[in-house]
Residue frames relative to the residue before (quaternion, step in Angstrom):
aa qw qx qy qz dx dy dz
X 1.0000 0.0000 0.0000 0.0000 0.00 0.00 0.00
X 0.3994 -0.7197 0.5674 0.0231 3.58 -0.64 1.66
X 0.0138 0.6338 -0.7617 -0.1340 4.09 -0.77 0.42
X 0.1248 -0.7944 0.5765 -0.1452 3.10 -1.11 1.94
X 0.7671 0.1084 -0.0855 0.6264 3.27 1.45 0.29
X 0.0778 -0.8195 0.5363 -0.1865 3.21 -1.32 1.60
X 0.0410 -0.8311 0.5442 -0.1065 3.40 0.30 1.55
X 0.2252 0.7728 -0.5879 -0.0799 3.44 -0.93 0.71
X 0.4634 -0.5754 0.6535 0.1643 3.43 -1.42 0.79
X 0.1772 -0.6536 0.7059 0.2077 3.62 -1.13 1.14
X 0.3334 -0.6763 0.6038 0.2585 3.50 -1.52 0.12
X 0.5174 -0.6300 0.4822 0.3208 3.92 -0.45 1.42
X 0.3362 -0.6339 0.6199 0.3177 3.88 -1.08 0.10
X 0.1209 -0.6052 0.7847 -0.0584 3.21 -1.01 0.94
X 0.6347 -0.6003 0.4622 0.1522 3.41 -1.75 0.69
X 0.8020 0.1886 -0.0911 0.5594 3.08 1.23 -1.26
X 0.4708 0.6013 -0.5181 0.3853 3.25 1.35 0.47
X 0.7143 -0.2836 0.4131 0.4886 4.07 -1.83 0.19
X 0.2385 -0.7185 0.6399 0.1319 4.04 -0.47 0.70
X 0.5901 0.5493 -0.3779 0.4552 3.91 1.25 -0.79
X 0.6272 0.4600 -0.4511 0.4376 3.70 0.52 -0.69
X 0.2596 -0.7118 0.6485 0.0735 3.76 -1.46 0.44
X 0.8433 -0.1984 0.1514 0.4759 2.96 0.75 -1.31
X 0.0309 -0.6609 0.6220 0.4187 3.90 -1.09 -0.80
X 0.5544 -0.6779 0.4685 -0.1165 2.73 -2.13 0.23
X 0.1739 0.9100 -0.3737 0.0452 3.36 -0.15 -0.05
X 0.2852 -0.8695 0.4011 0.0416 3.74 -0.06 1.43
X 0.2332 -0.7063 0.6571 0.1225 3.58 -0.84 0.40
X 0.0409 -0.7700 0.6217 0.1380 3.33 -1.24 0.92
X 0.8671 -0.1611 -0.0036 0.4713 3.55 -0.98 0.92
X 0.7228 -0.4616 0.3044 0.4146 3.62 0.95 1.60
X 0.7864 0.3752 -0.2377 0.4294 3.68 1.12 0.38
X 0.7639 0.3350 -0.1011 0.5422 3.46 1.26 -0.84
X 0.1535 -0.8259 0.5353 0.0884 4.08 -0.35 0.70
X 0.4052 0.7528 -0.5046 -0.1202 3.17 -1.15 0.17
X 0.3500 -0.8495 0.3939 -0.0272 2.91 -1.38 1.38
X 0.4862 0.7392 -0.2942 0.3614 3.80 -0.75 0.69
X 0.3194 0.8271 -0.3134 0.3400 3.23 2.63 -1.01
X 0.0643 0.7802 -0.6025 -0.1557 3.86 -0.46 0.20
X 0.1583 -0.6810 0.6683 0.2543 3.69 -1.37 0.40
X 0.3488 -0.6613 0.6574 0.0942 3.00 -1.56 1.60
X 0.1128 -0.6569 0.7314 0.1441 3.31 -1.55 -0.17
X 0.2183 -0.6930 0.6814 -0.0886 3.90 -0.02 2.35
X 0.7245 -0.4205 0.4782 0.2638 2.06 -2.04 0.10
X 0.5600 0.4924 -0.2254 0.6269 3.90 1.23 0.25
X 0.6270 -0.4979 0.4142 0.4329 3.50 0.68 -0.13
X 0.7257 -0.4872 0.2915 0.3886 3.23 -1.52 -0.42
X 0.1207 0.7416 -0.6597 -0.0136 3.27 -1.61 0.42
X 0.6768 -0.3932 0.5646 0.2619 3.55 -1.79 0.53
X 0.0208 -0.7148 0.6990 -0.0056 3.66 -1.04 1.18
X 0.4529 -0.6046 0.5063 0.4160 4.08 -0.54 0.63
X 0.5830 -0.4162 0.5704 0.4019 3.43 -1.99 -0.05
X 0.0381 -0.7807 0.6116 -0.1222 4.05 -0.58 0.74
X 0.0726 0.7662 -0.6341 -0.0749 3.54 -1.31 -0.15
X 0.6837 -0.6307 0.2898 0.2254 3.20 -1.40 1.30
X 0.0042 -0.8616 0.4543 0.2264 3.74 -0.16 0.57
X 0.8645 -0.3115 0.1348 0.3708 3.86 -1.19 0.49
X 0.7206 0.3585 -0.2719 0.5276 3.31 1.39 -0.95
X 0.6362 -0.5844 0.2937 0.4091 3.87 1.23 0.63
X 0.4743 0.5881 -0.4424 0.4832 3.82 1.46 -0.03
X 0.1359 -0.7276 0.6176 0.2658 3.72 -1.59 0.01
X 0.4169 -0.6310 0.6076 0.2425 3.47 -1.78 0.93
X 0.4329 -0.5076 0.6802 0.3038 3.73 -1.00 0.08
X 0.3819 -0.6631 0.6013 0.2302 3.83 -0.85 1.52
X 0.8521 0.2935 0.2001 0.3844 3.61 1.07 -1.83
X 0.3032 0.8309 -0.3949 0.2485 3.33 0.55 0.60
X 0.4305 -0.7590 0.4514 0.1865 3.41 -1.57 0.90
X 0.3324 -0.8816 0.2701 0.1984 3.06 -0.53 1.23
X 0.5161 0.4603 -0.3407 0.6370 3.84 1.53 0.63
X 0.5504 -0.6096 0.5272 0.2181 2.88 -1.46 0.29
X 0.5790 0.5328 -0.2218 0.5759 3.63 1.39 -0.43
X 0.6685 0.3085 -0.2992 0.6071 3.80 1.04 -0.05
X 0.4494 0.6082 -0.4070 0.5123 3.88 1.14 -0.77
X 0.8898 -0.0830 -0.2003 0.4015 3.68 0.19 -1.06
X 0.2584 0.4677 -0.7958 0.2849 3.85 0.45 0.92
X 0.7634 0.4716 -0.3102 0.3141 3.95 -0.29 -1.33
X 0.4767 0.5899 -0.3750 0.5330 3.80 1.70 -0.13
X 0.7917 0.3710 -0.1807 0.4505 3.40 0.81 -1.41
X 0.6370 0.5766 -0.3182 0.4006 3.59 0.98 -0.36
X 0.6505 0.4928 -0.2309 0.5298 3.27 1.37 -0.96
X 0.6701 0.4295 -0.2641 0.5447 3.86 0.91 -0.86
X 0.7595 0.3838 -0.3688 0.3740 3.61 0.55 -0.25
X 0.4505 0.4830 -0.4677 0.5874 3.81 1.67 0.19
X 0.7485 0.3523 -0.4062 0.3881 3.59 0.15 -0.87
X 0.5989 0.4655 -0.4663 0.4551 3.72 0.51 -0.18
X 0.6454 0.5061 -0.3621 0.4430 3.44 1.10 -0.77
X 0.6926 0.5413 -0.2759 0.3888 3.70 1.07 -0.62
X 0.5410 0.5923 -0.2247 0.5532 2.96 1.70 -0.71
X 0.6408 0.5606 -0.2834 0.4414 3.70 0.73 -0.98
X 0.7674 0.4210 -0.1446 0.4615 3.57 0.87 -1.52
X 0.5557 0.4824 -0.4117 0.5376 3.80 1.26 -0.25
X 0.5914 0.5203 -0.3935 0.4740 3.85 0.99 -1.36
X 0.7676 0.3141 -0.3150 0.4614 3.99 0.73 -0.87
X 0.6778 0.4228 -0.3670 0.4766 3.97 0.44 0.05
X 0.3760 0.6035 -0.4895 0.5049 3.84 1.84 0.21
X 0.8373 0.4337 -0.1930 0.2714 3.48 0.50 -1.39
């Protein structure tokens, strides 16, 4: 399975908005399969890639989507953080 597409959305800073969120995301698998909802954090470690998820009744979240290896976990980490740094880079150079 081939990630062939890599769309990220920065999030504007806003004062009173979450400062941890960066961005969302959204992955393409081999030009056929999409998913959307990825979020880049900025921890206390730096960045990383949170799945698409959703909040369930008892206030915990499940992961809708998720890779099941650790070798696909971080190709779809590193693909997704190197566009947004790349998206981030090209706004920082079309700012100036």
């Amino acid at each position: 399975m081939e990630i062939t597409e890599v769309k990220v959305f920065p999030r504007s800073t806003n004062e009173s908005e979450d400062q941890k969120l960066k961005a969302y995301a959204s992955i393409t698998f081999d030009s056929s399969f999409v998913v959307r909802g990825l979020k880049v954090i900025d921890g206390k470690n730096g960045l990383f890639v949170v799945m698409p998820s959703r909040k369930l009744s008892d206030g915990t979240f499940k992961d809708i989507a998720h890779p099941l290896n650790t070798p696909m976990r971080k190709s779809i980490e590193g693909k997704v953080l190197d566009k947004f740094l790349e998206t981030k880079q090209d706004a920082g150079t079309r700012a100036q």
